[in-house]
N, C-alpha and C positions, 0 to 999 in steps of 0.2 A: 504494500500500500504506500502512494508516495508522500501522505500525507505525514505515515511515520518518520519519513525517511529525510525531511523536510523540516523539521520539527527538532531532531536531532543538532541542527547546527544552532539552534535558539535554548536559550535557559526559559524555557516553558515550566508552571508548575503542573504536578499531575490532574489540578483542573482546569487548566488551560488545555492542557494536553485534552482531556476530556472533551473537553467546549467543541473543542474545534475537529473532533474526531466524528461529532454528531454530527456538527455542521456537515459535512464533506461526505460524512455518509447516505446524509440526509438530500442532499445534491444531487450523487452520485445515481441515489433512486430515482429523484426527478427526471433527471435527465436520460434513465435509462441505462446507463452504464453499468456493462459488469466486469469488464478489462479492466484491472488497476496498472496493467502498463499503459494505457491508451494514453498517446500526449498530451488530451483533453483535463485528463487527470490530473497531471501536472500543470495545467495552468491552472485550473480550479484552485487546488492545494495553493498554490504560489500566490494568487489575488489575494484568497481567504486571510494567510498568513498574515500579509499586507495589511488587510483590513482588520485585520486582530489587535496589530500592531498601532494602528491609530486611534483603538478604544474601543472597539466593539467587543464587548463581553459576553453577550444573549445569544446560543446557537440559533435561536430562528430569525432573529436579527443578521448575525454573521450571515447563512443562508442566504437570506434574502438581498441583501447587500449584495453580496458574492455574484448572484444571478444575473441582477440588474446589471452590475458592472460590469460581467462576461459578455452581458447583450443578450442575455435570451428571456429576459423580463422588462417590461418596460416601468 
């Protein structure tokens, strides 16, 4: 999963860790994904992070965020 793998270079605590493991899972269903190699994946994880990193705390918030930003919500 590259969300782990991503996560790994940051001092996340294990609720962050948490947070943001919904989040991305919770995506990942969205959008239909079950490849966690798909490079889709990796941008997803990579925005999320991003947006984690400027305050967003609430996984359905993250989500949602996430989405818009990707461009597949308006």
């Amino acid at each position: 999963m590259p969300i782990t793998r991503l996560m790994e270079d940051d001092n996340f605590t294990p609720e962050q860790r948490h947070i943001l493991e919904l989040a991305f899972n919770d995506i990942l269903r969205r959008l239909g994904l079950v490849a966690r190699n798909d490079p889709i994946c990796d941008l997803v994880a990579e925005r999320m992070i991003d947006i984690h990193k400027r305050g967003v705390t609430d996984a359905v918030a993250l989500a949602q965020i996430t989405l818009r930003e990707i461009g597949v919500l308006e």
